[in-house]
N, C-alpha and C positions, 0 to 999 in steps of 0.2 A: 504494500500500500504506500502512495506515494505518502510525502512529510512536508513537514511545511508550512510556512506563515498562511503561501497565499494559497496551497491546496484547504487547510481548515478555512479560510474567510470560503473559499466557494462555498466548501461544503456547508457549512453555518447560514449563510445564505440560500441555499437552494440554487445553485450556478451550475453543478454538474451537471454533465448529458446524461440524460437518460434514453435507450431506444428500446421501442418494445417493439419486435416481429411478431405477428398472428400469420402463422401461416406462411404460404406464401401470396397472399394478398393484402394485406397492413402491415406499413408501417408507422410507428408514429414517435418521431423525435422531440423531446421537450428537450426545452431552456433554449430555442433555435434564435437568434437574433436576426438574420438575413438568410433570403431566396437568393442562391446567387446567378444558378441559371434552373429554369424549368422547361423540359416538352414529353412529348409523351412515352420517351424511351428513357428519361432520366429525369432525378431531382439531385440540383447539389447547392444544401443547404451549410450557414454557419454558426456553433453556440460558441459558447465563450470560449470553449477549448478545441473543440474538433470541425472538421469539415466532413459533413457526413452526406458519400454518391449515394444516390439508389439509383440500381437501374432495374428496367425490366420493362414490358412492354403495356400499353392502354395506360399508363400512369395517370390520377388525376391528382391534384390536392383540393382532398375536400373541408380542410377546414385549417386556417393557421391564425393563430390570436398570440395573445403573450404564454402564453405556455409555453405551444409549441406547435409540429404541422403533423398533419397525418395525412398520409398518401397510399390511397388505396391503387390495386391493379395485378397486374400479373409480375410478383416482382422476382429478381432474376437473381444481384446481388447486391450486398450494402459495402462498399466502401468508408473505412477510418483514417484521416491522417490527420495529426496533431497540426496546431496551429502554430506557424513557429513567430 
């Protein structure tokens, strides 16, 4: 488990990413802050720590507010890479 000043203020605040997979048609990423591109083969969104792909095919995003996005479809795979 990472250490840390600024890993505890995320966590204490509710800043971590969370992704839940249903399947293989939901996903749904909280704490997302930015769309950065969307179509219907891919979502690639950004939280405060990660950029997180999804790809897969009919993608829609049916709902994103301050939480977070969920995107339902046929999804194929989810990409992680840290924010540097």
């Amino acid at each position: 488990m990472p250490g840390g000043i600024i890993y505890k203020g995320r966590h204490l605040m509710n800043l971590d990413t969370q992704i839940q997979i249903t399947g293989n048609r939901e996903v749904l990423t909280e704490c997302c802050k930015k769309i950065l591109e969307f179509n219907d083969i891919m979502v690639k969104v950004r939280t405060w720590d990660l950029t997180v792909m999804i790809w897969g095919s009919d993608l829609k995003v049916n709902d994103y507010n301050a939480s977070g996005i969920y995107v339902c479809g046929k999804i194929q795979s989810v990409e992680l890479t840290e924010n540097g």
